[in-house]
C-alpha positions as CSV (number, residue, x, y, z in Angstrom):
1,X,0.0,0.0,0.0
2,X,1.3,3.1,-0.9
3,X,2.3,5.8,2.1
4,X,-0.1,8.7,2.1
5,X,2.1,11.9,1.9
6,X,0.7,14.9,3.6
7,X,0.2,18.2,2.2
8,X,1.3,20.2,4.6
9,X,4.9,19.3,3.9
10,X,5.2,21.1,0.8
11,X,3.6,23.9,2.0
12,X,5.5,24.2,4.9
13,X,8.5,24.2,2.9
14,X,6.7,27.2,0.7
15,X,6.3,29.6,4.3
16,X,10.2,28.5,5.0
17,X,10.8,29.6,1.3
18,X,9.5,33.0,1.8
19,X,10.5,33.4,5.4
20,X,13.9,32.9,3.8
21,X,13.2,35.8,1.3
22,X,12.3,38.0,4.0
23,X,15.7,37.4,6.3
24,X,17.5,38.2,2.9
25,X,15.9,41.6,2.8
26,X,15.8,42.8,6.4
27,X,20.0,41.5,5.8
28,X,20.1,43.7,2.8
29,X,18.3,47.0,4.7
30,X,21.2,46.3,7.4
31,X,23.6,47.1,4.7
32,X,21.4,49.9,3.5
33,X,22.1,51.7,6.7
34,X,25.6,51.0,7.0
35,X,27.2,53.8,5.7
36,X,28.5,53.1,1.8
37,X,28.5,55.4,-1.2
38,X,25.7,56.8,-3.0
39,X,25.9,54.7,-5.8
40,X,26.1,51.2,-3.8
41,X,23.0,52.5,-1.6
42,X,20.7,52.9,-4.5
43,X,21.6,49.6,-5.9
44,X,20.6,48.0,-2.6
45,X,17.6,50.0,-2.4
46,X,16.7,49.1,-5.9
47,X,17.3,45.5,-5.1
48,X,15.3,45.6,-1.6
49,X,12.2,47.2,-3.2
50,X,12.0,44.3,-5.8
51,X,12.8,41.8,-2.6
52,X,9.8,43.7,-1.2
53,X,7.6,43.4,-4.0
54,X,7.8,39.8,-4.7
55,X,7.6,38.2,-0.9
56,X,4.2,40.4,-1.5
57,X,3.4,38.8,-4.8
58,X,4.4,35.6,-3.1
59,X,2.8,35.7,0.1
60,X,-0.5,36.3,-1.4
61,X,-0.3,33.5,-3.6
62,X,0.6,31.2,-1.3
63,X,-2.0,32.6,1.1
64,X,-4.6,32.1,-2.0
65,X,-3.3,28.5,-2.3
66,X,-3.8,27.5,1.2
67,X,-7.3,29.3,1.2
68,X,-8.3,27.0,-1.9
69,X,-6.7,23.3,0.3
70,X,-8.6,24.9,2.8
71,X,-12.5,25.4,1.3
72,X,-11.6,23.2,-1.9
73,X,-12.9,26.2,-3.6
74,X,-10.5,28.1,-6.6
75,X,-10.7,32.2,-6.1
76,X,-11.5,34.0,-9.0
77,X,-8.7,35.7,-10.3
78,X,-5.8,34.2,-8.4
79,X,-5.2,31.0,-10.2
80,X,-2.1,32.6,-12.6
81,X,-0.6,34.3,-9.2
82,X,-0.8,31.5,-7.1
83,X,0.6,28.8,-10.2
84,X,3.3,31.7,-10.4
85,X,4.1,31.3,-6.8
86,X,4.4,27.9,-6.6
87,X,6.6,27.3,-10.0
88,X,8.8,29.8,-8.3
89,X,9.3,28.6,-5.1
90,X,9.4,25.0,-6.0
91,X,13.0,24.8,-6.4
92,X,13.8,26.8,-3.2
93,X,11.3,24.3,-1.4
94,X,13.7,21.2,-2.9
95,X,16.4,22.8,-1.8
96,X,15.3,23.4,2.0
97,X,14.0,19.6,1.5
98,X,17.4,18.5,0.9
99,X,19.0,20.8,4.1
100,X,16.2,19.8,6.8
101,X,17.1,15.9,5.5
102,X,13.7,15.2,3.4
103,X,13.7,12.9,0.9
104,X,13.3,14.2,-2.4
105,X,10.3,12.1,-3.3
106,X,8.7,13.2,-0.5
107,X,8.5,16.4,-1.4
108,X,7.7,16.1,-5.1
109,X,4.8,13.6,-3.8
110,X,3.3,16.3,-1.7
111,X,3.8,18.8,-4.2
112,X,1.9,16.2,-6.6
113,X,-1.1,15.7,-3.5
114,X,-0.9,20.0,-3.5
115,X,-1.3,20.1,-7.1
116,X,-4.0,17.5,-7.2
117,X,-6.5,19.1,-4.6
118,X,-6.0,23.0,-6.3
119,X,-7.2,20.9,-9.7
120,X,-10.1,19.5,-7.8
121,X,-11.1,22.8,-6.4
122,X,-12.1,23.8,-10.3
123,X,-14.7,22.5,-12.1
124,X,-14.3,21.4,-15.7
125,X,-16.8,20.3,-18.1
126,X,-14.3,18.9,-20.9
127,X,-14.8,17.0,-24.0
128,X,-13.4,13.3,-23.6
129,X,-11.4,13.3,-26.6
130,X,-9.7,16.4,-25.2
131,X,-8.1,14.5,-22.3
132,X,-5.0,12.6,-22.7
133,X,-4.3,9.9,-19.9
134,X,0.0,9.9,-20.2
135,X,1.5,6.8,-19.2
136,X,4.9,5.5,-18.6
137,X,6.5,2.9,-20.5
138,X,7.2,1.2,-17.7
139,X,4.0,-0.5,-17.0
140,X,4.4,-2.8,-19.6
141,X,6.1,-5.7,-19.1
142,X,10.0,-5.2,-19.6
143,X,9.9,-8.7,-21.4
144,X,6.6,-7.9,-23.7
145,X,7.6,-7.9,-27.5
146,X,5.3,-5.5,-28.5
147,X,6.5,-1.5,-28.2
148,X,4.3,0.5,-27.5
149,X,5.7,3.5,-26.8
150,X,5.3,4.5,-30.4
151,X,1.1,2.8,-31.2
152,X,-0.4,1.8,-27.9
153,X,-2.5,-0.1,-30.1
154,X,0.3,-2.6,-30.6
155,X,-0.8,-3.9,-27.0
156,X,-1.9,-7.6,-27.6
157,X,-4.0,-7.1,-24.6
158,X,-2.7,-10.5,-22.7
159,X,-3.5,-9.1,-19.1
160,X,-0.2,-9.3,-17.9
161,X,0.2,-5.7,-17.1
162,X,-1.9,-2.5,-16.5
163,X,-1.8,-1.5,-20.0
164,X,-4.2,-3.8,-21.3
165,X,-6.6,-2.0,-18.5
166,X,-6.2,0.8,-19.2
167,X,-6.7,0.5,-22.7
168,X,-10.3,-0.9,-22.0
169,X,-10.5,2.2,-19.9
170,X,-10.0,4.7,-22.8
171,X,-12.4,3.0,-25.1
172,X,-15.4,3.1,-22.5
173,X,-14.7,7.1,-22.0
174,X,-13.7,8.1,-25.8
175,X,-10.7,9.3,-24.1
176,X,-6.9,9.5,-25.8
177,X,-4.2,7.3,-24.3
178,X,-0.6,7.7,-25.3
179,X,2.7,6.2,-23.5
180,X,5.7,7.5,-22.9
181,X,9.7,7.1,-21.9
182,X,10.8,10.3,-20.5
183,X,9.9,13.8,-20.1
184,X,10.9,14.6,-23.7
185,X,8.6,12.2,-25.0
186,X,5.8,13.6,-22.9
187,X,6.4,17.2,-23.9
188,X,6.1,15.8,-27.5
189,X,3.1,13.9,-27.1
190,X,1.6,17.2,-24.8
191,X,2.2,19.4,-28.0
192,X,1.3,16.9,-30.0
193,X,-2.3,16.3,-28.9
194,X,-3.0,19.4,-27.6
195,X,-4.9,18.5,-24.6
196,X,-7.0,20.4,-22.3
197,X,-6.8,18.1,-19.5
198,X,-4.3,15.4,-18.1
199,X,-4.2,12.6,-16.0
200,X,-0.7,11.7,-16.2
201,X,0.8,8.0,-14.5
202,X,4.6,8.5,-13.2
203,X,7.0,8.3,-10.3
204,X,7.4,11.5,-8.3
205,X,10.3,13.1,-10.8
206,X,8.7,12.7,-13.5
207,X,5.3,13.8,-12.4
208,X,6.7,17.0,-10.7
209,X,8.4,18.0,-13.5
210,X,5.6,17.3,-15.7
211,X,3.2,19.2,-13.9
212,X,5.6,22.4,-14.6
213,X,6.4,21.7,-17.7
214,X,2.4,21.2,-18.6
215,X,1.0,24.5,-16.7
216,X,-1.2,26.1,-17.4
217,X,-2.9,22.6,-18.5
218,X,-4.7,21.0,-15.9
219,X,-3.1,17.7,-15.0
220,X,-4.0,15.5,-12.2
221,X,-1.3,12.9,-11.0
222,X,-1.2,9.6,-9.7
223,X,1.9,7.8,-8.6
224,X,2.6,4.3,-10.3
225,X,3.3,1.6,-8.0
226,X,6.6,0.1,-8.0
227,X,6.9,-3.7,-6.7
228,X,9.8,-4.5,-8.2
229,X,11.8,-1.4,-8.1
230,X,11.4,1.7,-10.3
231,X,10.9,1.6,-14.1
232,X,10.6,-1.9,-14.1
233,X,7.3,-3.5,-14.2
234,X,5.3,-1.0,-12.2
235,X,1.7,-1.1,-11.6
236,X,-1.3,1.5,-11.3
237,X,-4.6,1.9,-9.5
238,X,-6.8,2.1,-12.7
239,X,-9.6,3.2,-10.3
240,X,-7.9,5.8,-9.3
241,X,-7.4,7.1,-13.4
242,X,-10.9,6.3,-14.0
243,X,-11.8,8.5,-10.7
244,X,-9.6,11.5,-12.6
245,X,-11.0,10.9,-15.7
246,X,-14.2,11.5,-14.4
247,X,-13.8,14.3,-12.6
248,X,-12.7,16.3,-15.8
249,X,-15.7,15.0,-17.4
250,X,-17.9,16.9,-14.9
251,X,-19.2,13.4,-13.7
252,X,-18.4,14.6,-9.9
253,X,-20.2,17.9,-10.3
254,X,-23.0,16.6,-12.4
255,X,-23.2,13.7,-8.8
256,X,-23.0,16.7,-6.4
257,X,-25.8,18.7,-7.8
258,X,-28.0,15.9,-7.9
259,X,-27.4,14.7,-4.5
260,X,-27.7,18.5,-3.4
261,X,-31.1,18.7,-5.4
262,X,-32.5,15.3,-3.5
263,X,-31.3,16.7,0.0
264,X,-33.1,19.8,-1.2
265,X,-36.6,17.7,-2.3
266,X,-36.2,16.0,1.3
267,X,-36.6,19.6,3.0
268,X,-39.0,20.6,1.4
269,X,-41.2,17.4,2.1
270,X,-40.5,17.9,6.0
């Protein structure tokens, strides 16, 4: 069973991020009043005003992205600030993960659970053949003779991995499928199909980085599962990609407003 990483942790590292930011700038407006030359002062000022600037830009939207975890509900107008934010401070947050002696994956896997629930706090009502479901090459079997990295339809369907799943999944949705072997690949593929939605299969790496690479696409994520070691025969919850695939069909608003409309009939009755 796979661990449940916690939210939290990437956020935290976001605060630490900009606390860091903000012990940079009260360093530089020591300098500032140290007594240097003219021209050296207004550089640092120059340079403490943009400091200034951006822990505000940043602050509020990391405030905006803790607001929508919060309520699961996206404010209007904040989405670019807060994806700005986040893109920004990523690498910072690895960094810190890497000083305070927290494993990488850790951290890209709460970034992935961060990203997943500010997706889920939009609704989408998207056609299903404008949703790609990217998956890594790695879930077939390493000893399969049939590639398909380059036709997914060369799949003989035997069962013996997740692909042949999958594949069944596609068909019952109208959905596009395509499989990958690296980040190149998937940027192709991305530009390729031009989707407007994602529900992308990978190990931590390669979904963080994806999800950047992708923005502003949509893209909900879902680790594979790795019982023999990474790349090599991995697995995947297909519920879990039919749960994702549904969402960004609208089938999980189209559930809530019926099951608010029923609780609304039952009131009135009483």
């Amino acid at each position: 069973m796979r661990m449940k990483i916690k939210k939290r942790i990437f956020i935290s590292l976001l605060v630490a991020s900009i606390i860091m930011f903000l012990g940079f700038t009260a360093a530089g407006i020591a300098l500032y009043l140290n007594k240097f030359n003219y021209f050296y002062r207004l550089l640092l000022l120059a340079v403490i005003a943009v400091m200034i600037v951006l822990i505000a830009i940043l602050s509020i939207g990391l405030a905006a992205t803790v607001l929508t975890l919060w309520h699961v509900k996206s404010f209007f107008g904040l989405q670019k600030l807060m994806n700005f934010s986040i893109n920004l401070l990523f690498p910072i947050a690895l960094t810190l993960g890497r000083l305070l002696h927290i494993p990488k994956d850790i951290v890209k896997s709460s970034y992935v659970e961060v990203n997943n629930k500010l997706v889920k706090s939009r609704n989408f009502r998207i056609k299903p053949d404008e949703i790609l479901v990217l998956a890594p090459h790695c879930l077939q079997r390493w000893d399969c003779p049939h590639k398909i990295t380059a036709n997914v339809s060369n799949c003989r369907r035997c069962g013996r991995c997740d692909i042949d799943k999958l594949l069944s999944l596609v068909e019952s949705k109208g959905i596009k499928l395509a499989v990958a072997t690296g980040g190149t690949l998937a940027r192709k593929i991305v530009m390729e199909y031009r989707p407007r939605a994602i529900v992308a299969i990978a190990c931590e790496r390669d979904l963080s980085e994806g999800i950047l690479d992708t923005n502003p696409i949509p893209v909900l994520g879902i680790l594979n599962i790795r019982p023999e070691g990474p790349c090599m025969n991995t697995r995947v919850d297909v519920e879990r990609v039919r749960e994702a695939v549904d969402f960004f069909l609208d089938y999980g608003l189209t559930a809530s407003l019926i099951w608010k409309g029923s609780r609304a009939d039952e009131k009135c009755k009483s």
